[in-house]
N, C-alpha and C positions, 0 to 999 in steps of 0.2 A: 504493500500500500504506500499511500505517496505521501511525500510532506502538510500534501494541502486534505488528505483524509485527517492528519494528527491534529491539525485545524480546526479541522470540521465538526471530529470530536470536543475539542475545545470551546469552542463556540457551542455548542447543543448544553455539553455537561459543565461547563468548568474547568479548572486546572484537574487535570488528570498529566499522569507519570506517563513516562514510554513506555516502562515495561507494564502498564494498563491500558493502553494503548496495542501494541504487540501482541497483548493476551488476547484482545478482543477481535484482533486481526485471525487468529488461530482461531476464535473460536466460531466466525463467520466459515470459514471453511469446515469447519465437521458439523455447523452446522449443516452445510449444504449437501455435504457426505450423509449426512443421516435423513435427510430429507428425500434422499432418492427410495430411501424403502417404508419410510414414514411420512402421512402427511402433515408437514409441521405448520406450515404457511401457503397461500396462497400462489398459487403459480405463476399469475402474473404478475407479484413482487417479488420475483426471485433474482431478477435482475439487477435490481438496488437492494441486496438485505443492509448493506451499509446504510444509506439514508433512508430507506422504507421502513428500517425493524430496528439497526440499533439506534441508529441519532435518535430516532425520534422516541425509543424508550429511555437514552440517556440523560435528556433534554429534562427527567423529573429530579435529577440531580441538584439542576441547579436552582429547582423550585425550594429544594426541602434541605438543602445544603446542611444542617447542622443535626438531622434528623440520623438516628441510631437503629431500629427497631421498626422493620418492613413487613408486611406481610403481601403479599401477589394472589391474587384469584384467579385462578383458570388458567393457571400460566403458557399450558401448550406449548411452544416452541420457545419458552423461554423471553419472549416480551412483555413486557418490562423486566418482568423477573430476574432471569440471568444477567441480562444488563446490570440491571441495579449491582446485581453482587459483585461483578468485576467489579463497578465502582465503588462498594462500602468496602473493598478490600483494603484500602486507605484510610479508613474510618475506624481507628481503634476502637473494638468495644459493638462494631456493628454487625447483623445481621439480616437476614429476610427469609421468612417462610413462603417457598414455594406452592400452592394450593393446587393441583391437578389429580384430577378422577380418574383419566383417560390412561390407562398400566403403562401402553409402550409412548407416550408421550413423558408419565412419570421417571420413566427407565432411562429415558434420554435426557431428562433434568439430573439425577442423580450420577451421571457417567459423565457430564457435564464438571458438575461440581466437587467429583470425586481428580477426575484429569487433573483441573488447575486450581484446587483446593482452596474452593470458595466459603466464602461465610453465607451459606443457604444450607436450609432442609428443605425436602421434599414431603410432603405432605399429601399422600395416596388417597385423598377421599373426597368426597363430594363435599362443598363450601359449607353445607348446613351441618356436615358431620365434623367440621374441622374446627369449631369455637373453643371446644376444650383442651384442644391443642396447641394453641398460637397463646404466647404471649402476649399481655398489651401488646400492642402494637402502638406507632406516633405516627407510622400513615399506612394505607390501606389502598393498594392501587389494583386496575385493572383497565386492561386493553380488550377490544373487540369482543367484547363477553355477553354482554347484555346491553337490556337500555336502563334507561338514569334510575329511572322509579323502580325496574328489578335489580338494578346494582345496589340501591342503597335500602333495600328491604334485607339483601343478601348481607349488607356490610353494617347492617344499625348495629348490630352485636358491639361490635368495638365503637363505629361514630358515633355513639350518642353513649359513650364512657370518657369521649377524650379526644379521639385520634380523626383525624384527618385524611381527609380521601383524595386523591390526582387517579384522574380518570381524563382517557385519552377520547376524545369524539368527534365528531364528523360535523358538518355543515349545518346538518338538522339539529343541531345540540338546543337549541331554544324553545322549540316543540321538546323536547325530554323534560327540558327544567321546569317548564309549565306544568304537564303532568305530573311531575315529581312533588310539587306542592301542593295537591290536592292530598296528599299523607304527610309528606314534612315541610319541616320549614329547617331552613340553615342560613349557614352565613356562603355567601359564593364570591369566588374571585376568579377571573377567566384567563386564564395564559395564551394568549395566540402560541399558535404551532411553530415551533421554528423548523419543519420540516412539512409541512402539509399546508397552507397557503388557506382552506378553508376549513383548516381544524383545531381545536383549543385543547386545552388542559385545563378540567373544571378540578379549581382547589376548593370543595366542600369540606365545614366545620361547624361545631355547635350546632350537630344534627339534633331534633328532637319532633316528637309529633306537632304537627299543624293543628293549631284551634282555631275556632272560630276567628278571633278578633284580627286574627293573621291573614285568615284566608279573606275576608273583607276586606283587607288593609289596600 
């Protein structure tokens, strides 16, 4: 990879090292290795996983910068997830729980993390089976999983004790947030994408149910 990728990583996440850098370069290639007999992603982003899968899962780095304690939903192929952990690998004291159901997607988080001895577990279950597992957590992310109002019925378990959600979404994201208030109310901050031109990072906090005087507000 080329000077101007070590960039690009930089501009997405932050100060990041060469050798986090180099690791992630490594790890784009077995991803793409394991994707030939696994569907990990989308075909027709296979082209860019560089700016399609990781910038744009790195890019939560530099949302949550001082934040120790991750957890990932539905991780799949490792976005955000995997990313994340190369980067808390600099983060003395950091972790992230992997959350994936799917066995041979599991099995490729784990052989992942096992190679270049990342701060992640893997997490074998279904997201409703996994509350008693995960630690607080201080953010709670997910990519292409769900919509707003199923993502944060899935995630109230921890947002509305504390933690904070960065969720990756598409153009439509204002139709989600609407319906999402019809059950909660929170505090929202919107990131534009620094990799997708019509897509945000909704930073949600201070989840809790919607009453009345909210929903009229």
């Amino acid at each position: 990879m080329s000077a101007a990728s070590w960039t690009s990583l930089q501009e997405a996440a932050g100060p990041v090292s060469r050798e986090t850098f180099e690791r992630l370069v490594a790890f784009e290639q077995l991803f793409l290795k394991w994707n030939r007999s696994i569907n990990l992603a989308a075909p027709s982003t296979l082209d860019d996983v560089w700016g399609r899968h990781i910038l744009d899962s790195a890019q939560l780095g530099r949302i949550a910068p001082q934040a120790k304690r991750w957890v990932d939903l539905g991780s799949g192929g490792g976005f955000p997830g995997l990313v994340l952990a190369f980067l808390l690998v600099e983060r003395e004291g950091a972790s992230i729980d992997l959350v994936e159901s799917n066995r041979k997607k599991a099995s490729f988080l784990q052989a992942v993390i096992g190679q270049f001895g990342l701060p992640a577990r893997v997490i074998a279950r279904r997201i409703d089976d996994s509350y008693p597992l995960v630690s607080t957590p201080e953010i709670v992310t997910a990519r292409a999983l769900a919509s707003l109002p199923d993502l944060l019925d899935l995630s109230a378990h921890w947002l509305t004790k504390g933690a904070c959600a960065l969720f990756h979404k598409g153009r439509d994201y204002r139709a989600e947030v609407e319906e999402s208030t019809h059950r909660w109310a929170f505090d929202l901050v919107e990131h534009p994408s620094m990799t997708d031109p019509q897509g945000v990072v909704l930073e949600l906090s201070n989840l809790r149910p919607a009453i009345r005087n909210e929903l009229l507000a």
